[in-house]
C-alpha positions in Angstrom: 0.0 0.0 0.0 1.4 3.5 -0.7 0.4 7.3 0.8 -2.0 7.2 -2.4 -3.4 4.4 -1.3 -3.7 4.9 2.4 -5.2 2.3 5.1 -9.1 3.1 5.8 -8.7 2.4 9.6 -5.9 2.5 12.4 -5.9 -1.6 11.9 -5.9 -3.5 8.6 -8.7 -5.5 8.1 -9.3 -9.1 6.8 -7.8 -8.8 3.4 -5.2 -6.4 4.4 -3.8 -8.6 7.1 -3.9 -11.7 4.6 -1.6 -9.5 2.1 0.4 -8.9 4.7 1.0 -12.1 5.8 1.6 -13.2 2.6 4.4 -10.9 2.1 6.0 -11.6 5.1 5.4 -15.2 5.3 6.7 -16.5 2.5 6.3 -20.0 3.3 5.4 -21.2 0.0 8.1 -21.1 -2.8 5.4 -19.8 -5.2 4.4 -16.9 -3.0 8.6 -15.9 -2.0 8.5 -15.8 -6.1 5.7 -13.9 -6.3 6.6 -11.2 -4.0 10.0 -11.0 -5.1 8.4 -10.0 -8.9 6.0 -7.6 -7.4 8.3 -6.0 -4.7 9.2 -2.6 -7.0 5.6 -2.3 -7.4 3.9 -2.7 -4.1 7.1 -1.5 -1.7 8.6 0.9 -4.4 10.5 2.2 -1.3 11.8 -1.0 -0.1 13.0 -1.9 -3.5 15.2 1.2 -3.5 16.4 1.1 -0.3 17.2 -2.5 -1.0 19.0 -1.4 -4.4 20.7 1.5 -2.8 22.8 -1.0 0.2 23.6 -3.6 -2.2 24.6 -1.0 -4.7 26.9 0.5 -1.9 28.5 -2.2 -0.9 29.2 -3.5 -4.3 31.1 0.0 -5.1 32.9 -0.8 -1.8 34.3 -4.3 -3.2 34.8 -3.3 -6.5 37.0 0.4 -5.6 38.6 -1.3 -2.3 39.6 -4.9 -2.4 38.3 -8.2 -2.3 39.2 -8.2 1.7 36.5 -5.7 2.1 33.6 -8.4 1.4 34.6 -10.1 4.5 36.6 -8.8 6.5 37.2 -4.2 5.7 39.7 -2.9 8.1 38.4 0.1 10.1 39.9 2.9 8.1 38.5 1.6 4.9 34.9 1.7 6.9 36.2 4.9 7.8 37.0 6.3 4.7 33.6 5.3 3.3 31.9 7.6 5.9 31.5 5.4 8.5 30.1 6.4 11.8 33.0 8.2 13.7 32.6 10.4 16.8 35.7 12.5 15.8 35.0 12.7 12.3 31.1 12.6 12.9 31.1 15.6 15.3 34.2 17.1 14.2 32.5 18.6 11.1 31.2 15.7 9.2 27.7 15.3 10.2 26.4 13.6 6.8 27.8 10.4 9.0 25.3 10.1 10.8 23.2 9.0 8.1 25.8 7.7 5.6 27.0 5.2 7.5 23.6 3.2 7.3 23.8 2.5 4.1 27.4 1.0 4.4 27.9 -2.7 6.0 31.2 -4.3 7.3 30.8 -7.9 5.3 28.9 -10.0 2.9 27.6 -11.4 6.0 26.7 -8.1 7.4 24.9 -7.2 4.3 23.2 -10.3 3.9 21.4 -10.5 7.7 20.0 -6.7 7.2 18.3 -7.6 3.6 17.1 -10.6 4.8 15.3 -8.3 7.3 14.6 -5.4 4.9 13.3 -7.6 2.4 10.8 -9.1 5.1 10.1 -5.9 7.3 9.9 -3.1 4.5 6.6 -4.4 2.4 4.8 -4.8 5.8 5.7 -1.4 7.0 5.6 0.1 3.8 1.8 -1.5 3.4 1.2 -0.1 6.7 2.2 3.1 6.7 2.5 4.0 3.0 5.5 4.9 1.4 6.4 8.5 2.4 5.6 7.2 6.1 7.5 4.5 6.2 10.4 6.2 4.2 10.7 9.0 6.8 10.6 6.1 9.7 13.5 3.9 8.2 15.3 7.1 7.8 14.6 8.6 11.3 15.5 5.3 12.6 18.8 4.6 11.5 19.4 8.7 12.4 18.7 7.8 15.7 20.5 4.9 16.3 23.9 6.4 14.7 23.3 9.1 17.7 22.6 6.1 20.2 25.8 4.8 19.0 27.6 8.0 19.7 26.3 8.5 23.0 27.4 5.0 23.6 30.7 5.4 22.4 31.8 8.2 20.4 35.0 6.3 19.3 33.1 3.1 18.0 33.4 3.2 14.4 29.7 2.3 13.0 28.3 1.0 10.0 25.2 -0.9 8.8 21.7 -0.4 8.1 21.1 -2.5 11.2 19.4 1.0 13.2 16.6 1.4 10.5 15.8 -2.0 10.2 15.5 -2.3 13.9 12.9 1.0 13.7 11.2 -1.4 11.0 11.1 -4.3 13.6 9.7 -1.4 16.4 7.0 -0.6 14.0 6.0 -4.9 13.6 6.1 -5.1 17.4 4.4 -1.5 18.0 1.3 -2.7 15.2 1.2 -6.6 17.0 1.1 -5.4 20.6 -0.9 -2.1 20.1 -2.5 -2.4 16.8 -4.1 -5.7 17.2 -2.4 -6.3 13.7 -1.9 -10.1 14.8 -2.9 -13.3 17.1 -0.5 -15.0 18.8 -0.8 -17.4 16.5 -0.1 -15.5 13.8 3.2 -13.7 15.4 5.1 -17.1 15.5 4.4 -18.3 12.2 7.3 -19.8 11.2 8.4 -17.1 9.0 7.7 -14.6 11.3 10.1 -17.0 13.7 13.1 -17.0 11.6 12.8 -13.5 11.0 12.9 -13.0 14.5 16.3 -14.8 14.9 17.8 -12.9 12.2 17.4 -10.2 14.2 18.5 -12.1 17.6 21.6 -12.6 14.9 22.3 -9.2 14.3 22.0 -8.2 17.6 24.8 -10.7 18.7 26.5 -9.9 15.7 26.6 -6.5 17.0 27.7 -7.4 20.0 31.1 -8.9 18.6 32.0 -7.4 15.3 34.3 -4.5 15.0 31.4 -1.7 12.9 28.1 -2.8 14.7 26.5 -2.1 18.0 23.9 -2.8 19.6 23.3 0.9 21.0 22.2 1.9 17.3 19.9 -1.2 17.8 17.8 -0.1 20.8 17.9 3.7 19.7 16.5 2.8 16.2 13.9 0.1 17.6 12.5 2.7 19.7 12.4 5.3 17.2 10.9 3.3 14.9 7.9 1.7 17.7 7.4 5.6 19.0 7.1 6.8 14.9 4.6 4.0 13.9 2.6 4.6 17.2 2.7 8.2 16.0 2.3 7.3 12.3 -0.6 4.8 12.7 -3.2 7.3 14.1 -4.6 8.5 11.3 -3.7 6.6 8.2 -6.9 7.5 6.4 -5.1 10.3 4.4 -1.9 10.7 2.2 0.6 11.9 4.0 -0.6 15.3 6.3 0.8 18.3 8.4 0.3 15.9 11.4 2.5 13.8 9.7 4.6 16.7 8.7 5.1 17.7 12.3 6.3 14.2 13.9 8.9 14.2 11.3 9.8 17.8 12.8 9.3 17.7 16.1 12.0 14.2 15.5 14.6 15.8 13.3 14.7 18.6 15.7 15.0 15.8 18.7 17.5 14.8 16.3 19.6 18.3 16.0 19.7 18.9 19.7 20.4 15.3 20.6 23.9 16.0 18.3 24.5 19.5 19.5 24.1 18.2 23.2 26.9 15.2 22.2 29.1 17.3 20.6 29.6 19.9 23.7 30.0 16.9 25.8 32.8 15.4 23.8 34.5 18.3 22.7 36.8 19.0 25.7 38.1 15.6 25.8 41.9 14.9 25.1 41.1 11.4 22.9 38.5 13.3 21.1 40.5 16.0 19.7 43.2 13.5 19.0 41.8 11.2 17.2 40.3 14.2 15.0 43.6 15.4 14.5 45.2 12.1 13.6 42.4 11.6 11.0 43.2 14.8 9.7 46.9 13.7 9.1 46.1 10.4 7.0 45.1 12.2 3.9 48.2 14.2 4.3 50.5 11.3 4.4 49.1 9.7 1.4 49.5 12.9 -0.6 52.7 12.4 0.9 52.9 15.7 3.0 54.6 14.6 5.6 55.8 17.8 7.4 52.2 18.9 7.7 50.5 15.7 8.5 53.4 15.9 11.2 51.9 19.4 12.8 48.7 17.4 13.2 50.4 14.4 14.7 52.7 16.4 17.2 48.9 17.7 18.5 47.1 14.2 18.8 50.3 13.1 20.4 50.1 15.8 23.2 46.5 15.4 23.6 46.5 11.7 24.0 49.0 9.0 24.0 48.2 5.9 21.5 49.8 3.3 20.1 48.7 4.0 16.5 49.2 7.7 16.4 52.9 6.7 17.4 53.4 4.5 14.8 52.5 6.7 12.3 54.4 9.3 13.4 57.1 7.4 13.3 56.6 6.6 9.6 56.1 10.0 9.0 59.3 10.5 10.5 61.0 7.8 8.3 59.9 9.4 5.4 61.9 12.3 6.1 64.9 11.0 7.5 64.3 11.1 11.2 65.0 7.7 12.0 66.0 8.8 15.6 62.9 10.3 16.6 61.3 7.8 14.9 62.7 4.9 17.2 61.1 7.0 20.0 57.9 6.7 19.0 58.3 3.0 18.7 59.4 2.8 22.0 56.9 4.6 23.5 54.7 2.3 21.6 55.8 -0.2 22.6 56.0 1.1 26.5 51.6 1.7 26.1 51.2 -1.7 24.5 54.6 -4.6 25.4 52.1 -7.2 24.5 51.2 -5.5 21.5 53.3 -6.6 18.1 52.5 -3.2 16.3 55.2 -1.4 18.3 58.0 -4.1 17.4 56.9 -4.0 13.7 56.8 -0.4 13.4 60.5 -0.1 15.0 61.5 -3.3 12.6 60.6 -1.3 9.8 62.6 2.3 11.1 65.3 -0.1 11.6 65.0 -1.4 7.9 64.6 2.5 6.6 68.4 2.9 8.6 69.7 -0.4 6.8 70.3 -2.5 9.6 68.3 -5.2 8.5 69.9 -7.9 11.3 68.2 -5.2 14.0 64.7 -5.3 11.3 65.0 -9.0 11.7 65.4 -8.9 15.5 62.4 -6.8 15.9 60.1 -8.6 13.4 61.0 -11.9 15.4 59.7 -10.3 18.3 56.6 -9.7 16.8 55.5 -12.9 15.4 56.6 -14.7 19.0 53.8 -12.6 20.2 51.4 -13.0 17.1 52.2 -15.3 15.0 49.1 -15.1 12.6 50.0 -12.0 11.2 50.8 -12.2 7.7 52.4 -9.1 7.3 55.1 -9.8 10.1 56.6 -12.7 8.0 56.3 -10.5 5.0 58.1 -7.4 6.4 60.7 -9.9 7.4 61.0 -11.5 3.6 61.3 -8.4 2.7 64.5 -8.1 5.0 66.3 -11.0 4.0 65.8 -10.4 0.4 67.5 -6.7 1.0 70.6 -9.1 2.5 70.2 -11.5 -0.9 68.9 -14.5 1.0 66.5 -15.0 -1.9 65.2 -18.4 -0.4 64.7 -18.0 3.0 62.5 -14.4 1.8 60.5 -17.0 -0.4 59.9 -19.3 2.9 58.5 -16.3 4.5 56.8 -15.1 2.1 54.9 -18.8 1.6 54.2 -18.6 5.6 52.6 -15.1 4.6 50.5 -16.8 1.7 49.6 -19.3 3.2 47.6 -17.1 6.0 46.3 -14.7 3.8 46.8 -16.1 0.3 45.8 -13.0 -1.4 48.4 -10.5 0.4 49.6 -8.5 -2.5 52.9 -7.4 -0.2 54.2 -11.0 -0.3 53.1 -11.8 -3.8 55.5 -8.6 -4.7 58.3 -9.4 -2.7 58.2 -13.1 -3.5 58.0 -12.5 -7.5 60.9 -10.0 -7.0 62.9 -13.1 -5.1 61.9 -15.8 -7.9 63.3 -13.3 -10.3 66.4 -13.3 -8.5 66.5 -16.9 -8.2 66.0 -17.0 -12.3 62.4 -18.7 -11.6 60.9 -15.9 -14.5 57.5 -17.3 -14.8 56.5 -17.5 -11.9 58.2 -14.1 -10.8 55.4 -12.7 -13.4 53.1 -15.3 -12.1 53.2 -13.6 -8.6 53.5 -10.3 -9.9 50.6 -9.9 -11.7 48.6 -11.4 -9.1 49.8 -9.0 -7.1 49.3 -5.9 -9.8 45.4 -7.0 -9.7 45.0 -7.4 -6.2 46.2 -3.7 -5.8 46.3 -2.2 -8.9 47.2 1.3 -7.1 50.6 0.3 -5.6 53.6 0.8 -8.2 56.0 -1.6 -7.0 54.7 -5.4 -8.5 54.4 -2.9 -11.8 58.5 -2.0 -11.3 59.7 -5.5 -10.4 57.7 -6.9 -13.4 59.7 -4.1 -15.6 62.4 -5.9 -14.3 61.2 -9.4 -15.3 60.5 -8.2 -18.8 64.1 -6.9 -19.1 65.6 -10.4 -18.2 63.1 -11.5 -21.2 64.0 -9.1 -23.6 60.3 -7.9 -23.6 61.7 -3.7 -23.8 58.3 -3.0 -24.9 57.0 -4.8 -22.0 59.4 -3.5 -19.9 59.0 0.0 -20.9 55.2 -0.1 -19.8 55.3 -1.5 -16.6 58.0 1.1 -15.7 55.8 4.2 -16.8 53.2 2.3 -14.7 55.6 2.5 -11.5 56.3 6.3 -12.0 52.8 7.0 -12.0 51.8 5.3 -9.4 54.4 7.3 -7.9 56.7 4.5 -6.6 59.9 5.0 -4.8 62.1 1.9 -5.3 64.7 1.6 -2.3 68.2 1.9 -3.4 68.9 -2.0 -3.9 66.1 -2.5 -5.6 67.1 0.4 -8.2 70.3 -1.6 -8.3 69.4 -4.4 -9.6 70.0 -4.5 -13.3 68.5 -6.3 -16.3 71.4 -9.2 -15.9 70.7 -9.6 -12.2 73.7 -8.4 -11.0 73.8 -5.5 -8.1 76.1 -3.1 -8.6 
């Protein structure tokens, strides 16, 4: 049902509730078939919500990597306009409603259509779709608030919020509504679509970019909005209307107004918005100003990560000294933490003491030895000392952890070339070229291949590639020449 076709009463009657249920039943194949053909036409709202989150997610994958449908790291959530405190309240309030359209896995994604795909056409029927619209959005508003009042320096993502306003609008229309018998409320479909959102509550409860305070603050937005909502459905949508949508985005503004004076004082917030600041800087590779913002988050607040990348920042620029210091102190918040030894294994590999490197990075995997980068960082060690092999061993122990790690592909192509093993150096390199087609160095090394082949064509190409990805080949590398000699 949609606002021009709005409900004649507060409660559907006989053949409303039997549309209903057959939408969110879907206990017969035929009927799951049916409503799947039918869904742009009777939930046109649903169907573009539904659209929009897979559509987001896919641009994720496809302008990321292939680790993002599982597993995204926090900055890639991040940079996708994630939910942030620092970021969110530091001037970047289109968060708060970005983020819910962004999801943290395959998994993720799959739970919260599951729900949408079941919850949407029920509200949607409900309500109409300009009502039901305004309380998904509202919703998943309201819990990305919840989750910075929780936690301001949670990062946040998912859809999870809205759907759970969705869920408070079923609940609100069974227990106040008379919408449904007992009976009816633990159908079996109406079962399993309560588990998948017992799921995605534990879910929340244990996966880095969900929690369960956007949950609660969503479900009661949404159960408060249809209770609102439902008391006069017999016209399109109205100033009453009109004015709960106000009187919530208003709710809304002050709610973030009230957060950010409470946070804006506090040491770890300013920080962290100052470290975020420096990460754009670094990759443009800007390193003395990204270093004014790190100098402040470092005084404000003392953290492992804005240490380490200090420290690289100070690498870049050849203060390897102060760069150790950070490491240290690093390492002095966090000894059971392998971060610190890795960061000073790699100052130590910027300074050429690769026997120090070596020492560090063995420090490192005693303490976590499931890292793949660890034994890749120390390949890349021994092959700077020629110990072409024992880099390859490492490299395999790397692989064999995260098989698509383009780091080791890279560095074990570059040692097969050394070892004369061509094919599969360009084997390994390619790989590594589509896993991360932005990072210059498997494009120089396979320059370097072609050269050993003759290919100067080849060659020629893969080294133009290098220079415009703007890669920096360390002085052995440049030193290795199209016979394999180092001189």
């Amino acid at each position: 049902m949609t606002d021009e076709q709005p409900a004649s009463d507060n409660s559907p009657n006989n053949s409303e509730s039997e549309q209903i249920d057959k939408e969110t039943t879907g206990s017969e194949s035929s009927e799951s078939a049916s409503k799947a053909k039918t869904l742009l036409q009777q939930a046109p709202v649903t169907a573009a919500l539904f659209a929009a989150n897979m559509i987001v997610f896919i641009m994720l994958v496809v302008m990321t990597n292939l680790r993002s449908m599982l597993d995204p790291s926090e900055q890639t959530l991040i940079n996708w306009s994630a939910n942030y405190g620092p970021l969110t309240l530091g001037g970047e309030p289109w968060r708060i409603l970005s983020n819910t359209f962004l999801h943290a896995s395959i998994f993720h994604l799959a739970v919260n259509l599951y729900v949408l795909f079941n919850l949407g056409p029920f509200a949607e029927s409900l309500l109409g779709s300009r009502r039901m619209f305004a309380l998904y959005m509202i919703s998943g508003v309201t819990g990305s608030l919840s989750s910075l009042i929780w936690n301001p320096f949670q990062i946040s993502a998912g859809a999870s919020g809205a759907l759970f306003g969705l869920f408070g609008c079923f609940v609100e229309q069974s227990v106040l509504g008379s919408g449904f018998t007992l009976q009816e409320i633990l159908r079996p479909a109406r079962v399993v679509l309560m588990i998948a959102v017992v799921v995605s509550c534990v879910y929340g409860a244990f996966i880095p970019g969900v929690d369960n305070a956007a949950h609660l603050g969503g479900f009661l937005a949404g159960t408060l909005l249809s209770h609102f909502f439902r008391q006069d459905l017999k016209k399109v949508w109205n100033k009453r209307d009109s004015a709960v949508v106000a009187v919530s985005l208003t709710a809304l503004i002050l709610g973030t107004s009230a957060e950010y004076f409470s946070v804006r004082a506090n040491p770890q917030f300013l920080a962290m918005l100052d470290y975020q600041n420096a990460l754009p800087l670094l990759k443009q590779r800007k390193y003395q100003e990204a270093l004014s913002y790190l100098n402040s988050a470092a005084n404000r607040y003392k953290s492992v990560e804005i240490f380490l990348k200090r420290a690289n920042a100070y690498c870049k620029i050849g203060r390897f000294e102060e760069a150790v210091e950070d490491c240290n102190s690093a390492i002095d918040l966090e000894p059971e933490s392998a971060d610190g030894y890795l960061g000073r294994g790699y100052v130590r590999h910027c300074q050429n003491n690769e026997m120090l490197a070596i020492e560090d990075i063995n420090k490192a995997i005693e303490i976590n030895n499931k890292n793949p980068v660890a034994y890749n960082n120390r390949a890349w060690s021994y092959a700077c000392l020629g110990s072409w092999q024992t880099a390859i061993d490492d490299c395999n122990k790397a692989l064999k952890i995260a098989p698509d790690l383009a780091l080791a592909l890279d560095t074990r192509g570059l040692c097969y070339l050394q070892l004369g093993e061509h094919q599969l150096a360009a084997d390994d390199l390619t790989k590594a070229m589509k896993i991360a087609p932005e990072d210059g160095a498997a494009y120089f090394h396979r320059a370097l291949v072609n050269e050993r082949l003759g290919k100067a064509k080849e060659a020629a190409a893969d080294r133009f590639e290098a220079q415009r990805l703007k890669y920096e080949p360390e002085a052995w590398e440049a030193s290795l020449n199209a016979e394999g000699a180092q001189h």
